[in-house]
BALOBA-1460 file (C-alpha; in Angstrom, 3 decimals):
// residues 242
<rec num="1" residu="x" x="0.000" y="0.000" z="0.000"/>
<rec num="2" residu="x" x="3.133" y="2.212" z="0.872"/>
<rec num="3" residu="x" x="4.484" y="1.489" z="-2.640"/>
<rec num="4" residu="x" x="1.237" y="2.564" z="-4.321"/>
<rec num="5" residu="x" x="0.947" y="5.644" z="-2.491"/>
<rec num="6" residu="x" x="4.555" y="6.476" z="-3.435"/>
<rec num="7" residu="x" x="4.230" y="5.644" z="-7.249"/>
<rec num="8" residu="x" x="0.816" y="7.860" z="-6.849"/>
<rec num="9" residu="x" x="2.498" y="10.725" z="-5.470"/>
<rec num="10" residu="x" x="4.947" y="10.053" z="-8.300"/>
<rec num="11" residu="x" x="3.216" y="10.827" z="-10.587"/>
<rec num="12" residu="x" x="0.683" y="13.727" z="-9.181"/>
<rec num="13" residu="x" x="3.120" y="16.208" z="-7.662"/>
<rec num="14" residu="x" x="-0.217" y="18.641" z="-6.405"/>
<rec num="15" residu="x" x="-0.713" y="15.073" z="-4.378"/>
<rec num="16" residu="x" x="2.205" y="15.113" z="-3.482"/>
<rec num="17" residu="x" x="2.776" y="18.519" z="-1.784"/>
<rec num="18" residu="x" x="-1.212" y="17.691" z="-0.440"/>
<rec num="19" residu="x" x="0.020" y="14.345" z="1.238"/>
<rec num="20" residu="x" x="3.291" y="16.041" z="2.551"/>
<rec num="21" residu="x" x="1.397" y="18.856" z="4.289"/>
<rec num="22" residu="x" x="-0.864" y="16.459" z="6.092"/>
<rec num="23" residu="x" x="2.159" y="14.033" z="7.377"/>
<rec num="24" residu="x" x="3.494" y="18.086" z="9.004"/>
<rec num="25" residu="x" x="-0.246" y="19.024" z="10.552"/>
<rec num="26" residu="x" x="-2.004" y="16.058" z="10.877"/>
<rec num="27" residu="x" x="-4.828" y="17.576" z="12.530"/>
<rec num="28" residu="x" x="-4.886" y="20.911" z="10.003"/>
<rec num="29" residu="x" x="-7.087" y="21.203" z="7.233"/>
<rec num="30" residu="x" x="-5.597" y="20.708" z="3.354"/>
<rec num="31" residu="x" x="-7.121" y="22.902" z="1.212"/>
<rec num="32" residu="x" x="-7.330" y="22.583" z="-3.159"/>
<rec num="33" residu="x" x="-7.050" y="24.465" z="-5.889"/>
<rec num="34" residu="x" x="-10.902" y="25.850" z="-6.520"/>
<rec num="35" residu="x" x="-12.032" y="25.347" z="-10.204"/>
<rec num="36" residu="x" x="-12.205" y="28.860" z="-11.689"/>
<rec num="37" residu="x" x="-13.671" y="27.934" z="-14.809"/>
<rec num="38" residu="x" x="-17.339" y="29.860" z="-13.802"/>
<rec num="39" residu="x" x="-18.111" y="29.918" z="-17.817"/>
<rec num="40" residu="x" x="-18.868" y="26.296" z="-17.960"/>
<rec num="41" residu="x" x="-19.899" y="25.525" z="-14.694"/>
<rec num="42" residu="x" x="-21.521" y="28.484" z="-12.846"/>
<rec num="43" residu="x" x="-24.655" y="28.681" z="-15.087"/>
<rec num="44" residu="x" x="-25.472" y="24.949" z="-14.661"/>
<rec num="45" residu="x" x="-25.155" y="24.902" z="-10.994"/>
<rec num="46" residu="x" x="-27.113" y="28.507" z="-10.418"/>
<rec num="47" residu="x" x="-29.889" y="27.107" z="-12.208"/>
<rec num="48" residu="x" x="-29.834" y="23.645" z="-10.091"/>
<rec num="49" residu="x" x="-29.879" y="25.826" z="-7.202"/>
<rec num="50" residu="x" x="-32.596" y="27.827" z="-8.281"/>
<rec num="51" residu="x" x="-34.963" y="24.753" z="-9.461"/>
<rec num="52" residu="x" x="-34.184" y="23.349" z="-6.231"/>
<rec num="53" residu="x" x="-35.290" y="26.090" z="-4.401"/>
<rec num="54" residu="x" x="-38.318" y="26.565" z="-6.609"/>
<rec num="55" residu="x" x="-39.345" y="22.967" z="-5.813"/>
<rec num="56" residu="x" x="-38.618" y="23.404" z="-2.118"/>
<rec num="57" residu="x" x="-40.745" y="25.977" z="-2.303"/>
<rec num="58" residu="x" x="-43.891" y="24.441" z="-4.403"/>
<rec num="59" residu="x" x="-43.835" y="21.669" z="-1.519"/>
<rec num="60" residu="x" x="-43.827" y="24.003" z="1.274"/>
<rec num="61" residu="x" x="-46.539" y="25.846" z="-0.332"/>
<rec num="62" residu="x" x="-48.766" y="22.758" z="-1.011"/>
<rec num="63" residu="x" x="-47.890" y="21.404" z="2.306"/>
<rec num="64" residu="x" x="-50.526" y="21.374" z="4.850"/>
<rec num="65" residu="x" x="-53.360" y="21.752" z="1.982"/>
<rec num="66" residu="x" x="-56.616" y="19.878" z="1.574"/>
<rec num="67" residu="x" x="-56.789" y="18.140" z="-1.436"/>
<rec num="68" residu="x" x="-59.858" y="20.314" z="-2.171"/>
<rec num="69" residu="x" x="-57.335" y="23.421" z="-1.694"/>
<rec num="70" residu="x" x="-54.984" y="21.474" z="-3.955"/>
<rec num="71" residu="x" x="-57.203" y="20.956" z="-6.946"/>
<rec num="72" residu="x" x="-58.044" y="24.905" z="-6.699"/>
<rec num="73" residu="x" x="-54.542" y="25.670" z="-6.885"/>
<rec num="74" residu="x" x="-53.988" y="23.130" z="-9.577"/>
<rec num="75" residu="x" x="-57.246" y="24.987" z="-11.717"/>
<rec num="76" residu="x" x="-56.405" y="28.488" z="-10.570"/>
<rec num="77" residu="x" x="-52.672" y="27.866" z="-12.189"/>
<rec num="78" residu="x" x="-54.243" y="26.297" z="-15.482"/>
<rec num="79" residu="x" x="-56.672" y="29.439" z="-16.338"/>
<rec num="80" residu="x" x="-53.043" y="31.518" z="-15.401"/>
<rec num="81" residu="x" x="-52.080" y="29.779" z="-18.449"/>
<rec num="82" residu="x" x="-54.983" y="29.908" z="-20.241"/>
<rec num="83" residu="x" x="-55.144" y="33.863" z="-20.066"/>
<rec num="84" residu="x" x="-51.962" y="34.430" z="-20.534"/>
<rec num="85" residu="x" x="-51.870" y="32.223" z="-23.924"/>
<rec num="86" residu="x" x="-55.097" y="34.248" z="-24.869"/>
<rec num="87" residu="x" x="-53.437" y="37.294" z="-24.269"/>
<rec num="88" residu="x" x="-50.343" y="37.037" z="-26.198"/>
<rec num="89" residu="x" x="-52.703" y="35.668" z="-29.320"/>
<rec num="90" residu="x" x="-54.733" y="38.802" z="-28.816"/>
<rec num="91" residu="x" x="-51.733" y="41.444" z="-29.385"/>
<rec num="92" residu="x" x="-50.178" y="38.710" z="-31.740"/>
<rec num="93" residu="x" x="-53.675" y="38.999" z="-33.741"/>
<rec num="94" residu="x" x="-54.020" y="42.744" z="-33.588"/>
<rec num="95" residu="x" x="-50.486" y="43.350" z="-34.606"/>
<rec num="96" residu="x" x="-51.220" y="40.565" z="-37.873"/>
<rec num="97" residu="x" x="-54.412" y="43.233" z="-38.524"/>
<rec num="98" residu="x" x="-52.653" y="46.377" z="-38.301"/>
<rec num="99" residu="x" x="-50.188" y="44.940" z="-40.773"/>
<rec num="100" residu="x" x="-52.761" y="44.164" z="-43.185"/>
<rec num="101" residu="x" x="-54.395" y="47.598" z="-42.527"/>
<rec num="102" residu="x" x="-51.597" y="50.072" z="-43.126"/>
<rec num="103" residu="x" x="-49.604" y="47.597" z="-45.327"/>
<rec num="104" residu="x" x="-46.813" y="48.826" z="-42.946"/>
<rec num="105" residu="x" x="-43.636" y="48.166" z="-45.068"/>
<rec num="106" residu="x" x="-44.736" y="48.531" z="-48.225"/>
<rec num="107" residu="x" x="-45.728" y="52.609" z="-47.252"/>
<rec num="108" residu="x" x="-42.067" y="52.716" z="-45.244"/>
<rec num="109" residu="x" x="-40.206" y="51.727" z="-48.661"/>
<rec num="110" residu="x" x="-42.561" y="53.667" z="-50.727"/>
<rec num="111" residu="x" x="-44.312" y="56.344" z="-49.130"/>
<rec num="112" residu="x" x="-42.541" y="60.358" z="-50.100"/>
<rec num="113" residu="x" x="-44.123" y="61.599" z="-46.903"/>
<rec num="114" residu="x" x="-41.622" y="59.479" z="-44.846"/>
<rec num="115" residu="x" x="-38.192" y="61.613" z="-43.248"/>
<rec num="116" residu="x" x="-35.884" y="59.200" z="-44.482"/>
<rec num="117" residu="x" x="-32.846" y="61.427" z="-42.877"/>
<rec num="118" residu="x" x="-34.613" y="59.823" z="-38.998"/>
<rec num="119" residu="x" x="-36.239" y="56.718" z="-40.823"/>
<rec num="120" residu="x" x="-32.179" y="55.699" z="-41.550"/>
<rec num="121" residu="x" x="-30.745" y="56.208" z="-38.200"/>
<rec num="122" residu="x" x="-33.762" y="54.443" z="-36.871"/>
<rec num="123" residu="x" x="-33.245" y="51.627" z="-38.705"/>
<rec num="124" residu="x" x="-29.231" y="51.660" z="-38.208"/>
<rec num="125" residu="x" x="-30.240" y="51.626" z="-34.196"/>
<rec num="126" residu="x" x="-32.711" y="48.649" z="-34.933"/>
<rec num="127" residu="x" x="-30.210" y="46.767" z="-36.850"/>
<rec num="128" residu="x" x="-27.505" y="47.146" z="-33.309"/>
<rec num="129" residu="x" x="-30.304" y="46.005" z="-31.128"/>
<rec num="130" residu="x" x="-31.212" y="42.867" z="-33.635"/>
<rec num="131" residu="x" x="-27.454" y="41.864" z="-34.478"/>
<rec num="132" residu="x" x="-26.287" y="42.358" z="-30.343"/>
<rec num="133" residu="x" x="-29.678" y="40.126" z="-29.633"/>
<rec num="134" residu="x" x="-28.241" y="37.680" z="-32.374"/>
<rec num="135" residu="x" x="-25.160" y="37.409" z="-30.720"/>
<rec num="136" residu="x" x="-26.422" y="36.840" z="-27.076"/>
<rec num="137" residu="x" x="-29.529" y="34.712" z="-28.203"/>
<rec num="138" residu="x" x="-27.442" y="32.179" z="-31.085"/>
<rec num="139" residu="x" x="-23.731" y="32.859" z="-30.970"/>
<rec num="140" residu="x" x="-23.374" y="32.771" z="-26.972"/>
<rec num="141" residu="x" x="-25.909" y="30.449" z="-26.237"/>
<rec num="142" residu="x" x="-26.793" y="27.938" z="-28.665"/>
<rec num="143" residu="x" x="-22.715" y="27.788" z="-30.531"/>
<rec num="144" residu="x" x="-20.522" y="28.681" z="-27.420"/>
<rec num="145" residu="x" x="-22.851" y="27.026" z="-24.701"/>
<rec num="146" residu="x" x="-22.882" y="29.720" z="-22.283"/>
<rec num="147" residu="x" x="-25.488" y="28.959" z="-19.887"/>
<rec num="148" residu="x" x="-25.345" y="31.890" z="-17.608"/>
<rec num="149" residu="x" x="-28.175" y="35.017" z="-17.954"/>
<rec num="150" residu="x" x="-27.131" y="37.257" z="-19.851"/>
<rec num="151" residu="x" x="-27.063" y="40.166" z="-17.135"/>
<rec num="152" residu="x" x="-23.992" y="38.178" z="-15.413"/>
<rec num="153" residu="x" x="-22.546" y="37.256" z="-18.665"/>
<rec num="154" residu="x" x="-22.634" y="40.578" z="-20.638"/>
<rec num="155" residu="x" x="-23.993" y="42.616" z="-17.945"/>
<rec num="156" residu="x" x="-23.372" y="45.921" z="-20.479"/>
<rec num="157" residu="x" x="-25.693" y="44.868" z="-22.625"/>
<rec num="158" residu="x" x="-29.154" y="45.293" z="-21.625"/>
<rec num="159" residu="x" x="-28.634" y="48.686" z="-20.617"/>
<rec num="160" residu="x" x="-27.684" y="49.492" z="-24.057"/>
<rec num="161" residu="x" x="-30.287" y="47.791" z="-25.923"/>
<rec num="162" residu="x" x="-32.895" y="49.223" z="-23.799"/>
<rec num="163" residu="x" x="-31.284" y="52.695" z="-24.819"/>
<rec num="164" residu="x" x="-30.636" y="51.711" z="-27.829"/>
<rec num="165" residu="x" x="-34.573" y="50.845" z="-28.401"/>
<rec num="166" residu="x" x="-36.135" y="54.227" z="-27.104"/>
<rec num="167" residu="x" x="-34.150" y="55.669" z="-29.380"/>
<rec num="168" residu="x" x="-35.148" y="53.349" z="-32.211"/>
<rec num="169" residu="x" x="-38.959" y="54.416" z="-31.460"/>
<rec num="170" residu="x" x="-38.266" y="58.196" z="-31.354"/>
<rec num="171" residu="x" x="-36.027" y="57.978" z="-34.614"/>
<rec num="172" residu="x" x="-39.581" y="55.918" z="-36.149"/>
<rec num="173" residu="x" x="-41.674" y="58.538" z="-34.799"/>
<rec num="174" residu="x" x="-39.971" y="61.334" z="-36.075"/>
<rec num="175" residu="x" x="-40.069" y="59.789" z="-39.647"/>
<rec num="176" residu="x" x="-43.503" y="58.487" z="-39.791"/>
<rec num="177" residu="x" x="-44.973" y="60.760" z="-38.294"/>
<rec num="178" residu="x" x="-45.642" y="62.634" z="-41.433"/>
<rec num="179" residu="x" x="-46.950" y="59.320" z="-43.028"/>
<rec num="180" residu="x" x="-49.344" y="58.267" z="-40.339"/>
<rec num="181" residu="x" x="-49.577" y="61.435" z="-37.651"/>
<rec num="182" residu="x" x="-49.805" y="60.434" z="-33.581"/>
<rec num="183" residu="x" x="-51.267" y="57.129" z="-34.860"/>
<rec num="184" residu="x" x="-47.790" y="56.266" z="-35.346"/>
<rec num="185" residu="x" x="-47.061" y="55.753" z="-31.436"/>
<rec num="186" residu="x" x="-49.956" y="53.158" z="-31.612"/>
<rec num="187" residu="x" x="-48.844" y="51.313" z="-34.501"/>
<rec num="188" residu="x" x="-44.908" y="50.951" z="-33.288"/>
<rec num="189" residu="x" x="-46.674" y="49.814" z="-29.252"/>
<rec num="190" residu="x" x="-48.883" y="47.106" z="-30.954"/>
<rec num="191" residu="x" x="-45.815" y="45.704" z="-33.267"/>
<rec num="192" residu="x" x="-43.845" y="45.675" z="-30.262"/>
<rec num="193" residu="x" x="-46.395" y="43.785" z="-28.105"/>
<rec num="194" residu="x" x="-46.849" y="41.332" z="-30.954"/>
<rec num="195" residu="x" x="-43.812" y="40.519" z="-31.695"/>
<rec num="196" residu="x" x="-43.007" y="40.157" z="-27.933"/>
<rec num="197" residu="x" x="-45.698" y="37.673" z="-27.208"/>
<rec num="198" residu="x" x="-45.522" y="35.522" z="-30.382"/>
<rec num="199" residu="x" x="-42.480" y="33.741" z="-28.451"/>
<rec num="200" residu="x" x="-44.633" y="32.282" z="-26.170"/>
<rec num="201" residu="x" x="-46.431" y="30.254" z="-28.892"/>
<rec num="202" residu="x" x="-42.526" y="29.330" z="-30.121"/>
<rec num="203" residu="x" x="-40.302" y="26.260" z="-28.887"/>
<rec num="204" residu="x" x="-37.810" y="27.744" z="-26.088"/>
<rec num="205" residu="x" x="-34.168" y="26.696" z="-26.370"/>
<rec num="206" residu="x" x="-32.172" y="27.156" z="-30.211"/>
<rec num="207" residu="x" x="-35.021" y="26.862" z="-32.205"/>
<rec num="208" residu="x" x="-37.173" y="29.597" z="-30.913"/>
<rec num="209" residu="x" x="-34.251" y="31.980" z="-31.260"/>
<rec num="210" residu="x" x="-34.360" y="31.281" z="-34.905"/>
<rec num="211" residu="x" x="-37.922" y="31.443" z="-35.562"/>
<rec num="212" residu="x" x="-37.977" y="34.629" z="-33.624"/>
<rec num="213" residu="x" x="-35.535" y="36.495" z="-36.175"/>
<rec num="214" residu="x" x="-37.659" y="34.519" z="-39.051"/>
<rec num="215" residu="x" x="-40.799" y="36.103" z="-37.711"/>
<rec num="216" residu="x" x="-39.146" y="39.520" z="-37.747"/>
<rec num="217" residu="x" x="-37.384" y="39.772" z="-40.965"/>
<rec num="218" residu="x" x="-40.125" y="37.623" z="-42.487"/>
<rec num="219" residu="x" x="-42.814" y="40.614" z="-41.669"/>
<rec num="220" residu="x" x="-40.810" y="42.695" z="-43.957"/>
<rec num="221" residu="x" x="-42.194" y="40.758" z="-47.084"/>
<rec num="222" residu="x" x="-45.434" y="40.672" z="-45.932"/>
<rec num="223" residu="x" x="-46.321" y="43.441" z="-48.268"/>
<rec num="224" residu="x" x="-46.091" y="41.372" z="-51.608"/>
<rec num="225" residu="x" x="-49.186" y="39.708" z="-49.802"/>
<rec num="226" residu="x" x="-51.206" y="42.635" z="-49.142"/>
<rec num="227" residu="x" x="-53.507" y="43.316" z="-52.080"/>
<rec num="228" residu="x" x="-54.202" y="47.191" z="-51.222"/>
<rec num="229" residu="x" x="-51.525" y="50.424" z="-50.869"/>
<rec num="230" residu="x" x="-52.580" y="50.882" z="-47.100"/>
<rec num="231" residu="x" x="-55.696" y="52.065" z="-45.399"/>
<rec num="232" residu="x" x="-54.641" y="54.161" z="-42.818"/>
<rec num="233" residu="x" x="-51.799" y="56.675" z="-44.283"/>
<rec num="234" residu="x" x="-51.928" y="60.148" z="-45.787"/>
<rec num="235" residu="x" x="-51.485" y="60.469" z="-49.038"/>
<rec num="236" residu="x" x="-48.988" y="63.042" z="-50.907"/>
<rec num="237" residu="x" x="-50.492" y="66.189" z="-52.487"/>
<rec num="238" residu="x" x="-49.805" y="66.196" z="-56.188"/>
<rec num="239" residu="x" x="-46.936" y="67.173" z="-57.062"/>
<rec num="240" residu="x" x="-44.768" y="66.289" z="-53.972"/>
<rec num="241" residu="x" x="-41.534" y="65.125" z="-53.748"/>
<rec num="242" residu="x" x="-40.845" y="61.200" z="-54.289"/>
């Protein structure tokens, strides 16, 4: 056994040093080297901690119940769902109608009346905020397996995309606003809504990163689709600018 420990220590010299501290202090503590590598393990145990809490928490909840008090929980959580699944199709819906009513981006392409010196900038903003999102949603998560939220792993860039974004919808406003008046405010709220909930009819994980940007730069070619001009814009006086 002597000889095994030797050739062991042989060949592990951390071991070693380890083995030769506790023949000095028998009684002392040895400590290790602690793993720093918090990229590929930090996520996976924060959210084992977390489930485990949440299920701690679900039992201490239910404990002491009636099973009559049980089955109301159990209903009262399924019409939670139910509503808020009915409510994401409702601004998903509206936002599908308002399309179809102002044939949106067929007027934004087209339309003379739009400022195309803010409608630019506003679309250079929306085009950081979509290619940062693709780089936290697909290149972090789904190629380089980074499991942590993004606030701890890029804590930066929230903040900036939410800047970002109100500046996106004040650069829209400013150049729509001559194509569709204070209407415009509505219009950008309800696209924003809808495009927001229509993740929650969308597989999580990969996937339902993907379909999210399909959804998005899909909507730009729903105007080929759209058998009218618009219903809801002004129209140029003769003789204005193109």
């Amino acid at each position: 056994r002597a000889s095994t420990l030797r050739r062991r220590v042989a060949r592990r010299p951390r071991l070693g040093a380890n083995v030769a501290r506790m023949v000095a202090n028998p009684g002392g503590a040895v400590y290790g080297r602690v793993s720093t590598d918090e990229g590929a393990h930090g996520g996976r145990s924060l959210r084992r901690r977390t489930a485990a809490n949440d299920s701690e928490s679900e039992e201490e909840d239910t404990a002491g119940l009636t099973e009559r008090e049980l089955q109301k929980k159990k209903w009262v959580k399924r019409l939670n769902w139910l509503w808020w699944k009915a409510n994401s199709a409702f601004w998903v819906g509206v936002a599908c109608l308002t399309i179809w009513w102002t044939n949106f981006f067929r007027v934004i392409w087209e339309s003379p009346l739009v400022n195309r010196a803010y409608f630019h900038m506003a679309m250079a903003c929306l085009c950081f905020n979509m290619t940062l999102l693709a780089y936290l949603a697909i290149w972090c998560t789904a190629i380089k397996g980074i499991e942590e939220p993004w606030e701890t792993y890029q804590p930066k860039a929230m903040p900036v995309m939410a800047v970002v974004g109100f500046a996106t919808a004040c650069l829209f406003f400013f150049a729509l606003y001559p194509v569709w008046g204070f209407l415009t405010i509505l219009i950008q709220l309800v696209f924003f809504l809808g495009f927001i909930n229509a993740g929650s009819f969308l597989p999580s994980g990969t996937l339902g990163s993907i379909l999210m940007f399909v959804i998005f730069f899909g909507a730009f070619f729903t105007s080929e689709m759209i058998p009218h001009e618009g219903l809801a814009h002004y129209k140029p006086r003769p003789g204005q600018g193109v």
